[in-house]
C-alpha positions as CSV (number, residue, x, y, z in Angstrom):
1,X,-26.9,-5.1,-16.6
2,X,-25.6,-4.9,-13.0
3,X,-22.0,-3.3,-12.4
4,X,-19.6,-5.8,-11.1
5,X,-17.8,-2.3,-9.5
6,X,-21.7,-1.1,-8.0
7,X,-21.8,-1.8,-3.9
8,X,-25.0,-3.2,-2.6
9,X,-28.1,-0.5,-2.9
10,X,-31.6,-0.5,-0.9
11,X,-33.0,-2.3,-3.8
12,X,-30.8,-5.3,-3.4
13,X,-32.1,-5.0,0.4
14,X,-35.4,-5.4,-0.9
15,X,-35.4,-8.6,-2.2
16,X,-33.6,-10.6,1.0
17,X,-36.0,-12.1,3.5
18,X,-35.1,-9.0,6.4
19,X,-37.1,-6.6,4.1
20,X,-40.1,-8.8,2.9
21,X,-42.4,-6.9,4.5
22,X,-41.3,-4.0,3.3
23,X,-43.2,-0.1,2.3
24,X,-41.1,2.6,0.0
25,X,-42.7,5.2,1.1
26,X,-40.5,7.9,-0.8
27,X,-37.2,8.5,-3.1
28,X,-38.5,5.3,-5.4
29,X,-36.3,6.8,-8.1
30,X,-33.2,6.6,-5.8
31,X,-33.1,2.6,-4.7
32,X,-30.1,2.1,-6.7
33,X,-27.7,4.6,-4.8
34,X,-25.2,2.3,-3.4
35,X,-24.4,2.0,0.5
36,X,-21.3,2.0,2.2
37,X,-22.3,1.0,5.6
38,X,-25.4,0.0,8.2
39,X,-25.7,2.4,11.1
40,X,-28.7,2.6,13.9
41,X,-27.6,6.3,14.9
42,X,-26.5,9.8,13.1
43,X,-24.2,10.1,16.1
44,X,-21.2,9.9,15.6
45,X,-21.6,11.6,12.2
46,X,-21.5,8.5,9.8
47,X,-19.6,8.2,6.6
48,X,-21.6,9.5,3.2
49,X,-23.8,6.6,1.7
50,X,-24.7,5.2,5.0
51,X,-28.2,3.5,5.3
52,X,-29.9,4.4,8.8
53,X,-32.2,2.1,10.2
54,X,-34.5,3.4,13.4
55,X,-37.3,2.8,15.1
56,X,-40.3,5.4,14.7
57,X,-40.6,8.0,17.4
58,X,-36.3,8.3,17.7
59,X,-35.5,10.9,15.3
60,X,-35.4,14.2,16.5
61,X,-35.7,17.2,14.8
62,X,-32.4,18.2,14.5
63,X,-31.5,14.4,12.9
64,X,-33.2,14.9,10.3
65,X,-30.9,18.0,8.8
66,X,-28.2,15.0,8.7
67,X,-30.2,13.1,6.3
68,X,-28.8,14.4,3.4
69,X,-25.8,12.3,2.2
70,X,-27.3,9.3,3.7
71,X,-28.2,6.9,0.9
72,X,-31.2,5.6,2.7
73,X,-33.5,5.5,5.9
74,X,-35.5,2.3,7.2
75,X,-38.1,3.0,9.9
76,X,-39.0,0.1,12.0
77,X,-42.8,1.2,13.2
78,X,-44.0,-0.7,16.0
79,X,-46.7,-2.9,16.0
80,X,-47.3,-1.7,19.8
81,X,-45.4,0.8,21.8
82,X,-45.1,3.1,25.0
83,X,-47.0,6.2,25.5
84,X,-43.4,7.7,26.1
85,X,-41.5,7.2,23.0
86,X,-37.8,6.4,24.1
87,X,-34.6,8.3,23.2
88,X,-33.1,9.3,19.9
89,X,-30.4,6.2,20.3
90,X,-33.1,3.7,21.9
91,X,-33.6,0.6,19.6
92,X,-36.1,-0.8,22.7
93,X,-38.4,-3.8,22.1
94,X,-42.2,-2.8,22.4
95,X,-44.3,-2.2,25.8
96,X,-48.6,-2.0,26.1
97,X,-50.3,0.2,23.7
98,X,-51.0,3.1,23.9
99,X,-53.6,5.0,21.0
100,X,-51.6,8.9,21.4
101,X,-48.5,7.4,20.4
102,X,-49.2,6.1,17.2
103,X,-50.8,9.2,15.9
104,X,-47.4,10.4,17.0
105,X,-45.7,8.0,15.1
106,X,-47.7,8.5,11.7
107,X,-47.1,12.1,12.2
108,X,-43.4,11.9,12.5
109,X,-43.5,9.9,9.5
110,X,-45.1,12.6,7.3
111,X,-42.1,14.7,8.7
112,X,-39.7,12.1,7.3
113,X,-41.4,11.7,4.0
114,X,-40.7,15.5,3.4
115,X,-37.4,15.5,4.5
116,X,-36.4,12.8,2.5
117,X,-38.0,14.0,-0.5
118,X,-35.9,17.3,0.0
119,X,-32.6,15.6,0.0
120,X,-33.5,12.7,-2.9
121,X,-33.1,9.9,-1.0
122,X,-35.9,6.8,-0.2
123,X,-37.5,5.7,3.2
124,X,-38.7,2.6,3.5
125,X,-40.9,1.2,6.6
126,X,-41.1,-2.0,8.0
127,X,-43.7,-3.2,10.5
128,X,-42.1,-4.1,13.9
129,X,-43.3,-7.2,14.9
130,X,-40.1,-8.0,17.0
131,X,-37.6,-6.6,18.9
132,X,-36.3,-3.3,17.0
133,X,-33.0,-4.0,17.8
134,X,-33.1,-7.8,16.4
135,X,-34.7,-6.5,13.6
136,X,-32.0,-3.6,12.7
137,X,-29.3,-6.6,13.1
138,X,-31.0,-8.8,10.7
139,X,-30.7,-5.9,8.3
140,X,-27.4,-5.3,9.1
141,X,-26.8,-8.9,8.0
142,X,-28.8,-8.8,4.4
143,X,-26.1,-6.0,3.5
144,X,-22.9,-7.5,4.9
145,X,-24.3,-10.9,3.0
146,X,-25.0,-8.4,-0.2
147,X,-21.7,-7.2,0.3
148,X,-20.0,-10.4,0.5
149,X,-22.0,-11.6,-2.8
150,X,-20.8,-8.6,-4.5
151,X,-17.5,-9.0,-3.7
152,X,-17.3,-12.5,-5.3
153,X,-18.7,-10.2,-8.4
154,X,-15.9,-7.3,-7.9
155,X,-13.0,-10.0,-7.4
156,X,-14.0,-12.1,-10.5
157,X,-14.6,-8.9,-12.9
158,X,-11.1,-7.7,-11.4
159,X,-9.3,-10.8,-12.1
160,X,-10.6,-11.4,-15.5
161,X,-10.1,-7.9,-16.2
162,X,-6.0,-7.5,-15.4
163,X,-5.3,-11.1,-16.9
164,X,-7.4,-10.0,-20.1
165,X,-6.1,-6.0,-20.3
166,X,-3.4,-6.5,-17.8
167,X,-2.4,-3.5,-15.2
168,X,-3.2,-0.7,-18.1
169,X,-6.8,-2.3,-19.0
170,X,-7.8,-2.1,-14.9
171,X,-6.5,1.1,-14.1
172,X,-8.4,2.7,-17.5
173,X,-11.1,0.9,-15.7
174,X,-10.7,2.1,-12.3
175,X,-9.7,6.0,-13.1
176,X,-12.9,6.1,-15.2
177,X,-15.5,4.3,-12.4
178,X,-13.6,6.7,-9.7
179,X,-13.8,10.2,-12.2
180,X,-10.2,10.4,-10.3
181,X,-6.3,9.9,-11.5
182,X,-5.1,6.3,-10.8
183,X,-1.4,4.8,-10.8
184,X,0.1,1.5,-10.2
185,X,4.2,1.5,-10.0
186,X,6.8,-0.8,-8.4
187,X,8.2,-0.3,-5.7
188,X,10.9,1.5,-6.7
189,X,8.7,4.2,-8.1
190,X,8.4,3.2,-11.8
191,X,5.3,3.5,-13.7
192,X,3.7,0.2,-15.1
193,X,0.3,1.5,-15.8
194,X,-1.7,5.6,-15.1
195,X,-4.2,7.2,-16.3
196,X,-3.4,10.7,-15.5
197,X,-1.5,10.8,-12.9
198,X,2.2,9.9,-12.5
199,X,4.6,8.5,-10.2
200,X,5.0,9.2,-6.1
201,X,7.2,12.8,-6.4
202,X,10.5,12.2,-5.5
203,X,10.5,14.2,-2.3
204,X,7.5,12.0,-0.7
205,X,8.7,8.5,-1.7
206,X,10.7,8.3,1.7
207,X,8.0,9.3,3.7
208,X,5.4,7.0,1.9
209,X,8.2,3.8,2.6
210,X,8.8,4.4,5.8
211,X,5.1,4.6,6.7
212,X,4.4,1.8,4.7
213,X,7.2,-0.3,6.8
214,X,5.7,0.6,10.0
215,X,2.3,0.0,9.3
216,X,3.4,-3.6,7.5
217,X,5.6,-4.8,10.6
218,X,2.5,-3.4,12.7
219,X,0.1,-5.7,11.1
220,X,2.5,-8.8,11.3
221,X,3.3,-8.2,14.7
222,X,-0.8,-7.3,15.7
223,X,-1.9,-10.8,13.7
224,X,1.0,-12.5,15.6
225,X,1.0,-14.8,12.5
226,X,4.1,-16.4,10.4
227,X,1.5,-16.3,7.4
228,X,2.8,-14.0,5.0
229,X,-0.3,-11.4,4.6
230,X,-1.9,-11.2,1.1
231,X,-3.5,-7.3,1.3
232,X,-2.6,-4.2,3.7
233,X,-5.4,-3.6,6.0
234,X,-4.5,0.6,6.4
235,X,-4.4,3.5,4.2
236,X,-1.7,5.6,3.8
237,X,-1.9,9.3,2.8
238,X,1.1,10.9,1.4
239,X,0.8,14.3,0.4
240,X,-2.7,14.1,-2.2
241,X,-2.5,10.4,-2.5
242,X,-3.8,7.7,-1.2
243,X,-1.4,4.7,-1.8
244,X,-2.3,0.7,-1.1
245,X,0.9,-0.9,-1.1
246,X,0.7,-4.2,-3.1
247,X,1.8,-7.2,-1.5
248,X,3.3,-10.3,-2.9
249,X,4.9,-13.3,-0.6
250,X,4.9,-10.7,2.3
251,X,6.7,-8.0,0.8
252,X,5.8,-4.2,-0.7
253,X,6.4,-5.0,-4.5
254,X,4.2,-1.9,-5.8
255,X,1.7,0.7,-4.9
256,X,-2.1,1.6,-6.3
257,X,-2.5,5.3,-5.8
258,X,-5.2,7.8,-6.4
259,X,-5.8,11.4,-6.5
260,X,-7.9,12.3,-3.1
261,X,-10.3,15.1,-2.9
262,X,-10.4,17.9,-0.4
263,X,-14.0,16.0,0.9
264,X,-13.4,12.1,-0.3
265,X,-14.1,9.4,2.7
266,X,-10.5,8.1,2.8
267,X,-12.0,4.7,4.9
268,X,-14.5,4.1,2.1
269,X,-12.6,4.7,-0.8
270,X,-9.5,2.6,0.6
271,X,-12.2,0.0,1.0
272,X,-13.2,0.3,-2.7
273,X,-9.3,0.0,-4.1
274,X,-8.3,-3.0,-1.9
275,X,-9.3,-5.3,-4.2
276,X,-8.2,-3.7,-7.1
277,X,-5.1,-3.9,-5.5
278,X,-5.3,-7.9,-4.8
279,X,-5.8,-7.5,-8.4
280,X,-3.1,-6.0,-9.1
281,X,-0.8,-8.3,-6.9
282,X,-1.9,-11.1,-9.8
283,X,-0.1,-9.4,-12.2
284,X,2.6,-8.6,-9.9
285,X,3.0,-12.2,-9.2
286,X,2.2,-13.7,-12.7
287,X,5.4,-11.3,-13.6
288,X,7.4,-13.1,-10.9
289,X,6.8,-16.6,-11.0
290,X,4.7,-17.3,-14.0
291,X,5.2,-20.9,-15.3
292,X,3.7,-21.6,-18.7
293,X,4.2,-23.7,-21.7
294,X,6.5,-21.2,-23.4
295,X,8.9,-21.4,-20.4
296,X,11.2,-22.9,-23.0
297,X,11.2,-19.7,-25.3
298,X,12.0,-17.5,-22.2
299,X,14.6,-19.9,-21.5
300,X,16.1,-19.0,-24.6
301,X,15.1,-15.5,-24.9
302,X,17.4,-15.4,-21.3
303,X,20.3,-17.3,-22.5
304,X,20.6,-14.9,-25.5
305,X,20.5,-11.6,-23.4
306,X,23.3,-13.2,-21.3
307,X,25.3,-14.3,-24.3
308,X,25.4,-10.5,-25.5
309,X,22.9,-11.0,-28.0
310,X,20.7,-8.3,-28.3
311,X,16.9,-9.1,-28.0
312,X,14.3,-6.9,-29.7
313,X,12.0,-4.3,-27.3
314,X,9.4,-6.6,-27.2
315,X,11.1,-9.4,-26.4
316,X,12.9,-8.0,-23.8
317,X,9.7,-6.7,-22.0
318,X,8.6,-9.9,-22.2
319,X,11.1,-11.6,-20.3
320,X,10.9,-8.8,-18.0
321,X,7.8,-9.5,-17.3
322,X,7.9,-13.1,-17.4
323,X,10.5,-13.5,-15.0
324,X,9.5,-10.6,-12.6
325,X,12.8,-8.2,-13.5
326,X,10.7,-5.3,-13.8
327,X,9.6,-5.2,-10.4
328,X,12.7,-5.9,-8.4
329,X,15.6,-3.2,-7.1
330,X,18.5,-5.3,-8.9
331,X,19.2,-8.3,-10.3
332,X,22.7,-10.5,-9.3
333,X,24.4,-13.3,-11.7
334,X,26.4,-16.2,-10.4
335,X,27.7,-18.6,-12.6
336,X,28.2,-22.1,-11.0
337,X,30.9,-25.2,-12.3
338,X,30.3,-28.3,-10.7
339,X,33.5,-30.3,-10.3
340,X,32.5,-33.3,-8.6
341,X,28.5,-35.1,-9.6
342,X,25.8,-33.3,-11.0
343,X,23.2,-30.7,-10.6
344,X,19.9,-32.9,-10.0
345,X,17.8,-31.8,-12.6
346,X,14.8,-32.2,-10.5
347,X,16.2,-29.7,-8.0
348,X,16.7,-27.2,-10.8
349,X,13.0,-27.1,-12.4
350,X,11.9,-26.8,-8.6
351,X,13.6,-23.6,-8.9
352,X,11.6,-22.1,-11.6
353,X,8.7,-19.8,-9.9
354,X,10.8,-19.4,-7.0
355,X,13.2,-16.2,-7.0
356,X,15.7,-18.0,-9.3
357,X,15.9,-18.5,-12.6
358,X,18.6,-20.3,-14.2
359,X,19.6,-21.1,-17.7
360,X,22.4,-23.2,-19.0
361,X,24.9,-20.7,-21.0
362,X,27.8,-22.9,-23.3
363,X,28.3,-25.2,-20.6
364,X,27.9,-22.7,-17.4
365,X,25.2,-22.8,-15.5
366,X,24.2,-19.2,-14.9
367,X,21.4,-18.4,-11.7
368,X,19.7,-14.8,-12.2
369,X,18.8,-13.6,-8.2
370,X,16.4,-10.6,-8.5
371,X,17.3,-8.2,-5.5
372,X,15.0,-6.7,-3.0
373,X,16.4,-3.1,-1.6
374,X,14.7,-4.3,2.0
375,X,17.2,-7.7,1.9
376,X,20.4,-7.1,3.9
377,X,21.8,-10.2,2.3
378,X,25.0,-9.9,0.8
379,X,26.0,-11.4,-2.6
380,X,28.3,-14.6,-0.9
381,X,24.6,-15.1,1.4
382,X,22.9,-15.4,-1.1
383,X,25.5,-17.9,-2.8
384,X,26.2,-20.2,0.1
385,X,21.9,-20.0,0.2
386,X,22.1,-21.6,-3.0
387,X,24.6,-24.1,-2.6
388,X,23.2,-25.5,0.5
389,X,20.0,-26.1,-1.5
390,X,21.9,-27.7,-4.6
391,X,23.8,-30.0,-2.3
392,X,20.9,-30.8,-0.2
393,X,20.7,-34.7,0.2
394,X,24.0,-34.7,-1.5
395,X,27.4,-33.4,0.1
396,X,29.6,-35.1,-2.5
397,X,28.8,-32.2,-4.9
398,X,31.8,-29.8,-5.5
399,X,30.7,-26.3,-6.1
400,X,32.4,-23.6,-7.4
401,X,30.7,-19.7,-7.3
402,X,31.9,-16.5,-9.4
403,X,29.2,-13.7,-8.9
404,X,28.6,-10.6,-11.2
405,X,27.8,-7.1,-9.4
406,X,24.4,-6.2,-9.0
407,X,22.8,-4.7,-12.2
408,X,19.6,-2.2,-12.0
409,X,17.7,-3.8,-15.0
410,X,17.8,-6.8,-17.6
411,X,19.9,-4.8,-20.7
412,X,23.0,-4.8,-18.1
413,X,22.5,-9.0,-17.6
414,X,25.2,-9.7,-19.9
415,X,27.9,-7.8,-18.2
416,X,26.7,-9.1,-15.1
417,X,27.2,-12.6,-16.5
418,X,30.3,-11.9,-17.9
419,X,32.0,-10.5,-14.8
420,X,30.5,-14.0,-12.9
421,X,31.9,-16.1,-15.2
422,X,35.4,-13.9,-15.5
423,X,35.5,-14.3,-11.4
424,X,34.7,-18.3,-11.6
425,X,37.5,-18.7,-14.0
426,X,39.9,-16.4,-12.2
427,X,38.8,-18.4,-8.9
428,X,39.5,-21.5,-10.4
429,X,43.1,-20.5,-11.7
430,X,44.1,-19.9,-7.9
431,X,41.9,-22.4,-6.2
432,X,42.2,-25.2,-8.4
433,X,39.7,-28.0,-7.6
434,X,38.6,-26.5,-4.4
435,X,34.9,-24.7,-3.2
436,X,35.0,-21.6,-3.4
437,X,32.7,-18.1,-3.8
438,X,34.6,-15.2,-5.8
439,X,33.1,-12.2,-7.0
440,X,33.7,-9.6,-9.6
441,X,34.4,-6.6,-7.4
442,X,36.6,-8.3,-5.1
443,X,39.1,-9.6,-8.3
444,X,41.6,-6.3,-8.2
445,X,44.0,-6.2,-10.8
446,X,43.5,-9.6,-11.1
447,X,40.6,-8.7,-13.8
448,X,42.9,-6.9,-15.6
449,X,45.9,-9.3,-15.6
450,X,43.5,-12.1,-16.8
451,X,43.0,-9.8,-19.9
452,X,46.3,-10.5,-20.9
453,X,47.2,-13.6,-19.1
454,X,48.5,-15.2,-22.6
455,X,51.0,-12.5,-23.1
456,X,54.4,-13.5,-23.7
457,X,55.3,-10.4,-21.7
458,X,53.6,-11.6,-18.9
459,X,56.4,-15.1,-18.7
460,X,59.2,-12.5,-19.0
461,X,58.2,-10.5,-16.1
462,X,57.6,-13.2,-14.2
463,X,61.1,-14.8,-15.0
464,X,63.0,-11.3,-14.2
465,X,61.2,-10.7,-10.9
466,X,60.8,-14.5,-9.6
467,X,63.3,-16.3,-11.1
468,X,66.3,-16.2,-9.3
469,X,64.4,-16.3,-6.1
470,X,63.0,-19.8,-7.1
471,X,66.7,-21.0,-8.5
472,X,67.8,-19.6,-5.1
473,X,65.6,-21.7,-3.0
474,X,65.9,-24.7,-5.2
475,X,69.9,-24.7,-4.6
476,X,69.9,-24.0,-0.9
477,X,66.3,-25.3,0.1
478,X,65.0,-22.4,1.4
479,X,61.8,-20.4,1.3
480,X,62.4,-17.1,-0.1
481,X,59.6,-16.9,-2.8
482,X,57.0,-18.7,0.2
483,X,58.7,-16.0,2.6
484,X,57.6,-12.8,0.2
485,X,54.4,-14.1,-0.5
486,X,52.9,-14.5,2.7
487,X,55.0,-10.9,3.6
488,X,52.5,-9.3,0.9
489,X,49.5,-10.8,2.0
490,X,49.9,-9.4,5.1
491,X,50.4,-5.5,4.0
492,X,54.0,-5.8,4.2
493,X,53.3,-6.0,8.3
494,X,56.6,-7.1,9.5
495,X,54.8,-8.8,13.4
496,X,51.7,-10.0,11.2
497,X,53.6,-11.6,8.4
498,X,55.9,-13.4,10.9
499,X,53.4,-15.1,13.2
500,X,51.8,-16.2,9.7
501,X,55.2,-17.6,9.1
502,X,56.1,-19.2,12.7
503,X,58.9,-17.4,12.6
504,X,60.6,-14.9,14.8
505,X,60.3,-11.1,13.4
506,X,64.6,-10.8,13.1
507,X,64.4,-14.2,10.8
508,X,61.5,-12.9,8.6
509,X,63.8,-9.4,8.6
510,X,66.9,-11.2,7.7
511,X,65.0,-13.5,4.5
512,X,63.8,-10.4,3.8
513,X,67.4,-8.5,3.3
514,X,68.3,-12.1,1.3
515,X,65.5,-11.5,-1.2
516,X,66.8,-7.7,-1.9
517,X,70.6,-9.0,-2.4
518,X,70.0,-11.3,-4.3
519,X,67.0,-8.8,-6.4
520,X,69.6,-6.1,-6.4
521,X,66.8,-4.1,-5.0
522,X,65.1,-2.3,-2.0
523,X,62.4,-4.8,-0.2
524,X,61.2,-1.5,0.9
525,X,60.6,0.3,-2.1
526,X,56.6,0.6,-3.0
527,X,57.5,-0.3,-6.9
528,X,59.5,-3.3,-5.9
529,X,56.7,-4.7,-3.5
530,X,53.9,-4.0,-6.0
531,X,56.4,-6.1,-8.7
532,X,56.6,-8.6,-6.7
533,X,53.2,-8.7,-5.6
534,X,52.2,-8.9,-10.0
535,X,54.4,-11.5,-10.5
536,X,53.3,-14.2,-7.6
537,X,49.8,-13.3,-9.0
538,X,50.7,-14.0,-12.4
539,X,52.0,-17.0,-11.5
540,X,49.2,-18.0,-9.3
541,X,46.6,-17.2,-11.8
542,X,48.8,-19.7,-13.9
543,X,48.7,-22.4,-11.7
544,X,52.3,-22.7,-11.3
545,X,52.6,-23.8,-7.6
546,X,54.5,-21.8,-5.3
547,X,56.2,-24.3,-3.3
């Protein structure tokens, strides 16, 4: 049964129309080694597997101690040629004949015979009817069709191969064809599949990044193409490994690495890998954007991690790997109230496959954004991103934002969620029916007041501190408690506070020695600022207007 993995050998040769005419003349029992590459010359040195193709009379003595490692030799003998036979390199047409020359040319054959039969490998002649160098092309162009045809084979064996055993089934497959180590990991450095061999060592993964973001932005910038490239067209060497970075919509999501030896052909065996790792970038992107017909149960399965609920191991990998979480740096939470129309539902299934996913949770709509390290965009980018798109052919929408920090992995969703949907209720205690983007870590002590916003305690405080300010400004219409809350928002900076004001700095100074008379305290104290500061927060996270 042929290998789907096997490269073309000199018996696939055999059988196109270049060799028709073909004579083994030795190494019949070695046809099936596989070639990596066509070459007309043994200078330069070519790579291990090579087949050469000559014309009789070229090879000189000392070429033929370079025969061994070659998986083949073709000699093209001329039908006619010169009494002088031409140069080592010369792939000449022929000239008027000459009888000398072809006892010269059977002889050298009887040298090649034996010196392929010392190093195992087959020669083959072909009768030269043509031009020699035509005829080396045309061979040239069997093996790069072979190629091409078992290429097809490798790519379909592949694909059926990691969507039947997924990553672990093709690496298994892999290590054992290769007698080598074999890893695939994310890139972040985590293991998804090895056989023997584990992940890049901590003090290499730098190196191997930053020479995988040179080479990448090299190849963009050398294709001069928007096109976001499917495979990477280098090698990298870090250390013992050689890692092919795995590409999905243009970006490094993982890495295929294997074990080198002291005497491997890096440029042949990163051939070999390549498509293993197009393979690979399946499963990568089947993790990411998979749509299926039990996108309704991963719904759900979602909905319940962000509810708190906890989800069994399985399940959980699942999602992971349904929605892609696994492969990410981090994943950010917004929850999203609409105030004003309604989310097109349309808008929200286009969304599913891209890099959101969104679930309704009670009556919030919650959007998980997995988080590349290589993205500079901040959490409110990424929010005014998606509300541009949701309001996109309609501006009457009213859209309100409260984010969650960024988590590492999926068992930290529901704290992410609930800090999103703690900062879009906090934002819409102060902002009211207004647009707005609030997140978690930019709350303050507001987080913790809203812990205890229904505390009777917190009324009292608020009377004590605000109180007679408001009854003060109520009897004599002025703007004490206005006055001290813009003072605060400014750092207590006197200049700043009163061009906020349009005030001169001796006015704001002098409401400001009003507010402590009346107080009974020092406006300069630190504990009498930061009580201050509590209570207009309090009552601004009660919607009690300040004016």
């Amino acid at each position: 049964m042929l290998n789907p993995l096997a490269q073309p050998s000199l018996r696939h040769l055999l059988a196109s129309d270049a060799l028709s005419e073909a004579q083994v003349l030795a190494g019949d029992d070695f046809l099936d080694r596989e070639i990596s590459q066509v070459v007309t010359s043994l200078n330069p040195t070519p790579r291990d597997n090579s087949l050469l193709v000559v014309r009789a009379g070229s090879i000189s003595k000392e070429d033929l101690s370079a025969f061994d490692g070659l998986a083949g030799v073709i000699v093209i003998k001329p039908f006619v040629v010169s009494p002088d036979l031409p140069a080592a390199s010369g792939m000449g047409g022929t000239h008027a004949p000459a009888a000398g020359s072809l006892a010269a040319v059977d002889s050298e054959l009887k040298k090649l015979i034996k010196a392929a039969e010392e190093v195992e490998i087959p020669l083959v002649l072909i009768p030269g009817f043509g031009d020699a160098a035509q005829m080396a092309e045309d061979i040239r162009q069997a093996f790069l069709s072979e190629i091409k045809r078992t290429s097809s084979r490798q790519h379909a064996h592949l694909l059926a191969l990691v969507l039947d055993k997924g990553l672990s089934g093709l690496v298994d497959e892999m290590a054992e064809h290769l007698s080598r180590p074999l890893v695939i990991e994310t890139a972040d450095f985590r293991v998804l599949a090895a056989q023997n061999m584990g992940p890049t060592p901590a003090n290499q993964q730098r190196a191997l990044t930053d020479q995988v973001n040179q080479l990448l932005a090299k190849q963009l910038s050398d294709e001069d193409s928007k096109d976001e490239p499917v495979v990477f067209r280098q090698p990298v060497r870090v250390g013992r490994r050689l890692a092919i970075p795995v590409l999905n919509k243009g970006f490094v999501v993982g890495y295929l690495s294997a074990m080198l030896r002291p005497n491997d052909d890096v440029e042949a065996m990163f051939e070999f890998l390549s498509p293993v790792a197009l393979a690979a970038m399946v499963d990568f992107s089947h993790r990411s954007k998979e749509v299926s017909a039990f996108a309704v149960t991963y719904q759900n399965l979602l909905k319940d991690l962000l509810s708190g609920r906890t989800l069994s191991s399985t399940d959980l990998d699942r999602l992971e790997r349904h929605y892609g979480f696994d492969i990410c740096d981090g994943l950010l939470v917004l929850a999203v109230q609409v105030l004003t129309g309604e989310l097109p539902g349309e808008k929200l299934e286009a969304l599913v496959g891209q890099r959101y996913v969104t679930v309704d949770v009670e009556g919030t709509r919650a959007f998980v954004i997995p988080v590349s390290k290589k993205s500079n965009k901040t959490w409110q980018q990424e929010a005014e991103a998606l509300k541009q798109y949701l309001r996109k052919d309609n501006d009457e929408l009213t859209i309100q934002f409260g984010a969650g920090r960024v988590v590492e992995n999926a068992l930290e969703l529901a704290d992410a969620y609930r800090e999103a949907r703690q900062a879009l209720i906090i934002g819409s205690m102060t902002q009211g029916d207004n647009e707005f983007l609030m997140g978690y870590g930019d709350l303050g002590v507001r987080r913790l007041l809203y812990l205890m916003i229904d505390h009777a305690e917190f009324d009292r405080f608020c009377e004590e501190i605000l109180q007679p300010l408001e009854e003060y400004d109520a009897e004599w219409e002025t703007e004490l408690v206005p006055t001290i809350s813009v003072y605060l928002k400014h750092g207590a900076n006197l200049n700043s506070a009163a061009r906020a004001l349009f005030i001169h700095r001796h006015t704001l100074r002098y409401r400001l020695e009003q507010i402590a008379e009346i107080l009974k305290v020092d406006i300069d104290s630190q504990d009498v600022l930061l009580n201050l500061q509590i209570a207009l927060m309090i009552k601004d996270m009660k919607g009690i207007s300040q004016s």
